[in-house]
C-alpha positions in Angstrom: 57.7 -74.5 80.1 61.1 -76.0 81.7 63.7 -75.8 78.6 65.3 -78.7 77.4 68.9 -78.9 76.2 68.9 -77.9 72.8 71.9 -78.8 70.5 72.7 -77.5 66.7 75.4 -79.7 65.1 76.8 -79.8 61.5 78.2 -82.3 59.1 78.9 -83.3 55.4 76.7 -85.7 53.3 79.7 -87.4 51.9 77.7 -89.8 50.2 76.7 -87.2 47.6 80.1 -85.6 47.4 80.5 -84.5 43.8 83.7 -84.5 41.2 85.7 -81.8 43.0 84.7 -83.2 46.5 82.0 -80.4 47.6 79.7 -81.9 49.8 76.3 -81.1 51.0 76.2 -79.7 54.9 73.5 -80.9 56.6 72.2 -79.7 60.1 71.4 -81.9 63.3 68.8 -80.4 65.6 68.4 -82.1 69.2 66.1 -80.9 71.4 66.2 -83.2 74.7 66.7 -87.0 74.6 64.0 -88.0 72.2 63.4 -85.2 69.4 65.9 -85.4 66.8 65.7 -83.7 62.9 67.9 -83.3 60.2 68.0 -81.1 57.3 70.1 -79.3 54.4 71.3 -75.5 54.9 71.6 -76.0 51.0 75.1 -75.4 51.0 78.2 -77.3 49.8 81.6 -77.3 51.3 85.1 -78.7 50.2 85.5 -81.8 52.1 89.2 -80.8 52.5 88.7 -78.0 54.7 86.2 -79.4 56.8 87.1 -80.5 60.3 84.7 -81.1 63.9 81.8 -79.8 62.1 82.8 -76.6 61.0 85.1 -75.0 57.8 89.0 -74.9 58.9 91.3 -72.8 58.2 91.5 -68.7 58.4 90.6 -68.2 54.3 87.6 -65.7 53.2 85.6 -68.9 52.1 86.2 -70.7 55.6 85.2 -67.3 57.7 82.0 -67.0 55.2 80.1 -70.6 55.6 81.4 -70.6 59.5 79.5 -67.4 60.1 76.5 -68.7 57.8 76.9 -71.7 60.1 76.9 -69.7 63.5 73.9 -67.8 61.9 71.8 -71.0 61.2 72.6 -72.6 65.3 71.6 -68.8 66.4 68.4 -68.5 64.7 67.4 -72.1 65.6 68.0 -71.0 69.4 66.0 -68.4 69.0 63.3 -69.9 67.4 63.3 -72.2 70.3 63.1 -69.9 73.2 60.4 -68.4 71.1 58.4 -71.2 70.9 59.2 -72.5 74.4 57.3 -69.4 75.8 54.0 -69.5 74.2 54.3 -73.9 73.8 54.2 -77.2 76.4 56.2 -78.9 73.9 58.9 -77.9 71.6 59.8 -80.7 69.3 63.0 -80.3 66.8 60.4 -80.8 63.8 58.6 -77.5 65.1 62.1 -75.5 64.9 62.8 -76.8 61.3 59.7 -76.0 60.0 60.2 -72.1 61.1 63.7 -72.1 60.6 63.3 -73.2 57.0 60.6 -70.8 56.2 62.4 -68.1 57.8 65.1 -69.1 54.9 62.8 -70.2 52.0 59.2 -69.1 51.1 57.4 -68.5 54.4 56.1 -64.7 54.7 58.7 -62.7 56.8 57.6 -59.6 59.2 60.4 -57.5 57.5 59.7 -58.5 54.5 56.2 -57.3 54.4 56.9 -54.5 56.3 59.0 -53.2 53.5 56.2 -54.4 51.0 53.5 -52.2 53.1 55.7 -49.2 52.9 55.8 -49.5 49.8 52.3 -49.6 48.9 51.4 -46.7 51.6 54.4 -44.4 49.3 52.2 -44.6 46.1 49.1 -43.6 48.2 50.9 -40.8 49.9 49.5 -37.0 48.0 46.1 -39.2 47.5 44.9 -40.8 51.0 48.5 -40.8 52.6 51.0 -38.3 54.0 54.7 -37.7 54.0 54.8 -37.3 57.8 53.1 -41.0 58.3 55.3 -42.6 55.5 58.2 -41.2 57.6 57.1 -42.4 60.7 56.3 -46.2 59.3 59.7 -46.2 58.0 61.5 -45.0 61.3 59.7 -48.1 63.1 60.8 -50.8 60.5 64.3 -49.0 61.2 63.6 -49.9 64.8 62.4 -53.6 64.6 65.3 -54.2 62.0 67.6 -53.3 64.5 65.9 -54.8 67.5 66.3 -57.9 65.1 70.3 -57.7 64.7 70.6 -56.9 68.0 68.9 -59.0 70.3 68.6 -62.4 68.2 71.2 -61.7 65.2 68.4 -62.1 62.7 67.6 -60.4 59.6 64.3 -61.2 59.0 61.4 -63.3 61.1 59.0 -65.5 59.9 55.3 -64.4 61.2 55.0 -67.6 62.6 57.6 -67.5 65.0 56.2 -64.1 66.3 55.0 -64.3 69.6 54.1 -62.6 72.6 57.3 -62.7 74.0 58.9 -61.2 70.8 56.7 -58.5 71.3 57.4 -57.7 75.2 61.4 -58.0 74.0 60.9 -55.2 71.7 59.2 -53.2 74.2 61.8 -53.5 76.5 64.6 -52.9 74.1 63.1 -49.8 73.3 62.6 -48.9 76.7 65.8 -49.7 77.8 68.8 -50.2 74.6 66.8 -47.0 72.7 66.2 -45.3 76.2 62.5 -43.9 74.6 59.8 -42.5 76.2 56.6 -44.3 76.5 54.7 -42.3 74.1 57.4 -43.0 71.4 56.8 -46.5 72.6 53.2 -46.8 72.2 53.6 -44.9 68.6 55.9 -47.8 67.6 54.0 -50.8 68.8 50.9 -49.6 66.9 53.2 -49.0 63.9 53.9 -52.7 64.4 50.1 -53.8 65.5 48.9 -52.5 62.1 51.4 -54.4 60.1 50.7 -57.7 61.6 47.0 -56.8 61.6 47.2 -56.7 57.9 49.3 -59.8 57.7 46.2 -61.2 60.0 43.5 -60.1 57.3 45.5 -61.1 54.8 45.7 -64.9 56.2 49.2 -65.1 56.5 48.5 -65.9 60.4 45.8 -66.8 62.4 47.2 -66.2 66.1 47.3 -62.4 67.3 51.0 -61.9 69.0 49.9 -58.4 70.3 47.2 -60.5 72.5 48.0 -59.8 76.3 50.4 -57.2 75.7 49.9 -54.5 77.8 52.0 -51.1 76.9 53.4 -48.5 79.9 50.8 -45.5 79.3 52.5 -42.2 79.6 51.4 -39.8 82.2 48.9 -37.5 79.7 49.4 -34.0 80.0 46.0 -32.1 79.1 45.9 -31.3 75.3 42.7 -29.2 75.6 41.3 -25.6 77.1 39.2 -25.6 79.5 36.0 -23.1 79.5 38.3 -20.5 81.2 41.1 -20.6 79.4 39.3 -20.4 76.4 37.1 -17.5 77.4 40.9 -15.6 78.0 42.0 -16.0 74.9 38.7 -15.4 73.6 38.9 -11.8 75.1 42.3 -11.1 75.6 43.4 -7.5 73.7 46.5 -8.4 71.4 48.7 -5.7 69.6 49.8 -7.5 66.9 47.9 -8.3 63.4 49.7 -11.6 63.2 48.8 -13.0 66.9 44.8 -11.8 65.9 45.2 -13.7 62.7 46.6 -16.9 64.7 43.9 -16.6 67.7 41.3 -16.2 64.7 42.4 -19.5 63.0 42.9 -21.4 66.3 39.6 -20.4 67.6 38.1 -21.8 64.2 39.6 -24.9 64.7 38.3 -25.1 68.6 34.8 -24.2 66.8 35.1 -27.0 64.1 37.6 -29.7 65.3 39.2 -29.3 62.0 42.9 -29.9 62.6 45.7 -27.6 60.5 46.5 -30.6 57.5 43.0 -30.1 56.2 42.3 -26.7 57.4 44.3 -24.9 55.2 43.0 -27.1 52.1 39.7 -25.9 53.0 38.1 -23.6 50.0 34.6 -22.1 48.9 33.7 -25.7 47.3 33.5 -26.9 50.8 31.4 -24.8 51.8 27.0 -25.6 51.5 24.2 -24.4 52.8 21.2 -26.5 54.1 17.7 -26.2 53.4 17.3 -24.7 57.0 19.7 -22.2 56.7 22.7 -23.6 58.2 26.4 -23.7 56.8 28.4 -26.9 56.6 31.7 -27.5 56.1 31.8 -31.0 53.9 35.5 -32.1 53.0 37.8 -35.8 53.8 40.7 -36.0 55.8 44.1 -35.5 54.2 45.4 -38.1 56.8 42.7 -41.1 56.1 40.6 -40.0 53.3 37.2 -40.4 55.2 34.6 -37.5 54.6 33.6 -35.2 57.7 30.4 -32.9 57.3 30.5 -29.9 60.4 27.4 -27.5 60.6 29.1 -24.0 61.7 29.0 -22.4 64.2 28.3 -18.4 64.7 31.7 -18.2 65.9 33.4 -19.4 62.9 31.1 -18.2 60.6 32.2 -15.1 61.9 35.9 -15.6 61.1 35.1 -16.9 57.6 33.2 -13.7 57.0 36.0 -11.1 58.9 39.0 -12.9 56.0 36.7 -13.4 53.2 38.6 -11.4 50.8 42.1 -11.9 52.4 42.5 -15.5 51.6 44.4 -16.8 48.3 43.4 -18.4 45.2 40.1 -19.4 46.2 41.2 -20.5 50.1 38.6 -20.6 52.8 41.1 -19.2 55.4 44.6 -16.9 55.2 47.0 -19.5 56.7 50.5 -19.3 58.3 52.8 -22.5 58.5 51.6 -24.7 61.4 55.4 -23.9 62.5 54.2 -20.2 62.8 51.3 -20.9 64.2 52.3 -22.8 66.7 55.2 -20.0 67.8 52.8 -17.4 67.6 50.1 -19.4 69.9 53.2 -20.1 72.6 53.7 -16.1 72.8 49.3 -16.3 73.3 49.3 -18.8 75.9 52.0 -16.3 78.2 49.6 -13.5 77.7 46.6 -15.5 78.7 48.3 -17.6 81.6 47.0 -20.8 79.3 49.0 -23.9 81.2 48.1 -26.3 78.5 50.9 -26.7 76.0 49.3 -24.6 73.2 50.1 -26.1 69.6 47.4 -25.7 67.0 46.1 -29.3 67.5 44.7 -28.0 70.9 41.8 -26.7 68.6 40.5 -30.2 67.5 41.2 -31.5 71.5 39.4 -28.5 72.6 36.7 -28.9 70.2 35.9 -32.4 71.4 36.1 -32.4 74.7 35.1 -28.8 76.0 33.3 -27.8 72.8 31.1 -30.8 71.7 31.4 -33.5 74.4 31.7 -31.5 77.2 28.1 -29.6 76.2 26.3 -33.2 76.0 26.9 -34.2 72.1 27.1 -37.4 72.0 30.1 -39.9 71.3 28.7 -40.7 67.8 28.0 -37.0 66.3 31.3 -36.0 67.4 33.1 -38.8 65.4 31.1 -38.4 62.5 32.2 -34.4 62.2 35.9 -35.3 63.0 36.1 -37.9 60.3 37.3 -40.6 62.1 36.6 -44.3 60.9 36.5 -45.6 64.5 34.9 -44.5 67.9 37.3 -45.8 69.6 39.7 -42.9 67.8 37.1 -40.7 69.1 37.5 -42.1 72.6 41.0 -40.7 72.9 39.6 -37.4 72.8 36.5 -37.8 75.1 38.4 -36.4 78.2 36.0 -36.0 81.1 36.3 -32.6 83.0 35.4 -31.9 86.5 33.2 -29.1 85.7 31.6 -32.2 83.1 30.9 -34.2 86.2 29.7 -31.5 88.5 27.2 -30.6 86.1 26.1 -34.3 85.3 26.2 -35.0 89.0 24.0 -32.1 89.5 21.9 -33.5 87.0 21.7 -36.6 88.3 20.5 -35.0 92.3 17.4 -33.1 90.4 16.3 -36.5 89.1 16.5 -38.4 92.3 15.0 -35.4 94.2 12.1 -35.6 91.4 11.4 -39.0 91.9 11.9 -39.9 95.7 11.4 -39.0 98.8 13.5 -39.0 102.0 12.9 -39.0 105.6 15.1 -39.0 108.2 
């Protein structure tokens, strides 16, 4: 919509000046010809020094309720050119009503960000870990400061967020925090789950996050493919601690089960099925939702090559994942592996080249990785080229089968 001129003006309620002459200031909001309202910043002012609508004089006092002032007329503005984007009409009534929630009892985004964080710290060593706490806090850091920065806030009422709050903060990070777009995308989800809570919990009914479309970084693949996995399947190594590290990687491509729980994994975990075959049955350290695995030969193997090498009652002899993830960098060289080869490669190669990849479908696999959402599962369900070939092939046999060309 076409912005009207927007004016912010201040004066005394004289009428209820009191004994020693402090007097209420009240604030005049204009917005165009026609929309007009008034209202207290609950604050009280010594008629003496008061002078075009502001304090006078250079004291401590008159600095403090001029910058409280220039506050109030900057957070109006903003609330305006909020509204303005998402509205036809902006009346001065709509501004008051968010500018004096943002200041009284109205639910603020920071607020209950810092009330979520503090509720996910009390969970973290039960459902919750320290790496995740970290990361929520880094992105309230973030939208604090976007806050200061680009509209001299301190806090937000969740009514005033909008879509074009959201795209700001994109771009400020993009351009003011110079971040890549996969630190991007990690924020703005930080951010989409806190305002998806605040949705579920009532405290708004309009999704800001609808139509906002993030800059996808260019993936790199996170997964082995059939060759590279038969190379470091068979490649000789001279070293006790690389064979351990391929041994525990390999596990991890034969399972999906990433390095947090892995190495929580013990004997209890372990049960055997009426027909013979071993599961692993265990929850997530990161969620707390269960996964059940039936094993493989390969990693049944594994289990049974370490089975008296592991500590106090451990499934598996485990190094740090900082280790781990040196030792399979020095692998990858040896096998000519061009896929960045960190430890989480297992659970991406498990996935995609392992399950996926052989024709399990979408719902099995996110059933054994233990993710509450298919759509988690999605991120995973790269399709290969040797995936298509064979489907494609698949697909020729069956047309051949069932018609008949002439030409």
């Amino acid at each position: 919509m076409e912005q009207a001129n927007v004016k912010v003006s201040f004066y005394l309620k004289k009428s209820e000046a009191d004994a020693d002459g402090m007097c209420p200031v009240m604030a005049r909001l204009n917005i165009g010809k026609y929309s007009e309202a008034a209202f207290s910043l609950k604050l009280r002012v010594p008629q003496a020094i008061w002078s075009s609508g502001r304090a006078s004089g250079k004291s401590v006092k008159a600095k403090e309720i001029n910058n409280r002032l220039d506050e109030i007329r900057a957070m109006a503005l903003g609330i305006y050119a909020e509204l303005s984007v998402v509205r036809d009409s902006v009346t001065a009534d709509d501004v008051k009503s968010l500018l004096l929630g943002m200041a009284g009892e109205q639910t603020t985004l920071l607020s209950y960000f810092r009330t979520f964080i503090e509720n996910f710290a009390k969970r973290v060593g039960v459902n919750r870990t320290e790496g995740s706490l970290r990361s929520y806090r880094n992105a309230y850091n973030h939208v604090e400061r976007f806050m200061r920065e680009k509209y001299n806030l301190s806090d937000i009422s969740f009514s005033a967020l909008t879509l074009s709050f959201i795209q700001d903060y994109d771009s400020h990070l993009r351009t003011d925090c110079r971040l890549s777009p996969g630190t991007i995308i990690n924020l703005t989800v930080q951010l989409k789950i806190i305002v998806g809570e605040a949705v579920a919990d009532g405290i708004i009914t309009t999704y800001p996050f609808t139509g906002y479309e993030p800059v996808r970084p260019k993936q790199k693949r996170r997964y082995l493919t059939s060759e590279e996995l038969q190379r470091l399947m068979t490649m000789p190594l001279h070293r006790p601690n690389l064979y351990l590290t391929r041994d525990l990687f390999l596990f991890s491509c034969y399972t999906g089960i990433p390095y947090s729980d892995m190495r929580l994994l013990s004997k209890e975990h372990l049960s055997l099925a009426d027909d013979g075959t071993w599961w692993i049955r265990s929850s997530r350290r990161k969620t707390g939702v269960e996964f059940e695995i039936p094993l493989l030969d390969l990693p049944l193997h594994i289990m049974e090559k370490y089975r008296d090498t592991a500590p106090d009652g451990k499934l598996l002899p485990m190094y740090s994942n900082s280790t781990m993830n040196l030792n399979l960098k020095r692998i990858a060289k040896l096998c000519d592996i061009d896929c960045p080869l960190v430890f989480h490669a297992g659970r991406h190669t498990y996935a995609t080249e392992i399950t996926l990849g052989h024709g399990v479908p979408l719902e099995t696999v996110s059933k054994m990785l233990g993710h509450a959402r298919i759509e988690t599962t999605q991120i995973y369900a790269k399709v290969t080229d040797d995936k298509i070939n064979a489907d494609t092939r698949v697909l020729n046999e069956r047309i051949a089968e069932r018609f008949s060309v002439v030409i």
